[in-house]
C-alpha positions in Angstrom: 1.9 -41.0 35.0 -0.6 -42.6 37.0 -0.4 -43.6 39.9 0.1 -47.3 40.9 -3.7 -47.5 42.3 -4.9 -46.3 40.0 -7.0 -48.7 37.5 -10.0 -49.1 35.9 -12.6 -51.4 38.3 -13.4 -53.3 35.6 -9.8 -54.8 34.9 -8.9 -58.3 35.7 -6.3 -59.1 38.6 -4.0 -59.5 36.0 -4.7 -56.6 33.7 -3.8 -54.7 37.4 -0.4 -56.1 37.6 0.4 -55.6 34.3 -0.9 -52.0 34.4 1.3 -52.1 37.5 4.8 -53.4 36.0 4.4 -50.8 32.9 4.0 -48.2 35.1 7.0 -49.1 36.9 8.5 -50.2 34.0 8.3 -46.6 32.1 9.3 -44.9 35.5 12.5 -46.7 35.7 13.1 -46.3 32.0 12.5 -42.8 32.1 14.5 -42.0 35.7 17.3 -44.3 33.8 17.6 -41.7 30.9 16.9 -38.7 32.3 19.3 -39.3 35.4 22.3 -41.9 34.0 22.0 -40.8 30.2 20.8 -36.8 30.2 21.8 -35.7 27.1 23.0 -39.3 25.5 20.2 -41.6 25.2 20.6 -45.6 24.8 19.4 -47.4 22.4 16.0 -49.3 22.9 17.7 -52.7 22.3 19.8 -52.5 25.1 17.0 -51.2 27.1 15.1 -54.0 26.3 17.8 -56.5 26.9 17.8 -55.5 30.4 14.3 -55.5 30.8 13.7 -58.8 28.7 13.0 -60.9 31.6 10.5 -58.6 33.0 8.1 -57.3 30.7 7.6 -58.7 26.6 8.8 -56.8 23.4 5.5 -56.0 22.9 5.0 -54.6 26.5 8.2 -52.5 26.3 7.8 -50.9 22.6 4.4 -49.6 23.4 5.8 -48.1 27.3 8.2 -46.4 24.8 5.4 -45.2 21.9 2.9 -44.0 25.0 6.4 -42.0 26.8 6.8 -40.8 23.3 3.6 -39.5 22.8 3.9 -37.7 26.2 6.7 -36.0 25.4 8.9 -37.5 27.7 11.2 -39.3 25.3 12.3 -38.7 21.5 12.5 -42.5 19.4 14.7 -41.7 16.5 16.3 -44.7 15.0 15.8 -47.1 17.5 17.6 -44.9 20.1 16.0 -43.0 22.9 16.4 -40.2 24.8 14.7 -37.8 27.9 13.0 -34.9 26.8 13.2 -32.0 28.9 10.0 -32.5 29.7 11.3 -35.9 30.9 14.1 -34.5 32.6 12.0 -32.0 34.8 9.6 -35.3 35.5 12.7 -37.2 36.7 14.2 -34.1 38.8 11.2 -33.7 40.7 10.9 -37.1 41.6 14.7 -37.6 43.0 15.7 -37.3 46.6 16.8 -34.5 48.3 20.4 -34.8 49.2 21.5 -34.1 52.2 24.1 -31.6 52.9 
């Protein structure tokens, strides 16, 4: 993913923020699957039902086609899940426990 400063100079304030929130956005949903749902998935209307006063349908089906196409999540039927690769992403980024 990119990172959150990173955006085109020729985007408006508000193409920023919205380049922002999907960015979070696809994070969350990710670290959500690969973390909560490893090996079960959730189908993308309760994702979006969660999500609905965030970002619009249109905003979260293409986060989900552009993780798709990254190969960090597999659509099938209208229910997604972490790919390993997606997995790995989300196990790198978590905390460190302590002991």
């Amino acid at each position: 993913f990119p990172s959150h400063d990173t955006v085109l100079a020729n985007n408006t304030e508000r193409e920023r923020i919205t380049m922002n929130k999907k960015t979070i956005v696809a994070e969350t949903i990710l670290e959500t699957l690969a973390e909560y749902r490893p090996n079960r998935g959730m189908p993308e209307g309760h994702m979006y039902a969660e999500l609905c006063r965030l970002i619009s349908l249109d905003v979260f089906q293409s986060i989900i086609r552009e993780l798709e196409a990254a190969g960090y999540v597999e659509s099938k039927f209208h229910y997604v899940t972490a790919t390993a690769k997606g997995r790995e992403w989300a196990a790198a980024r978590a905390p460190i426990a302590a002991s």
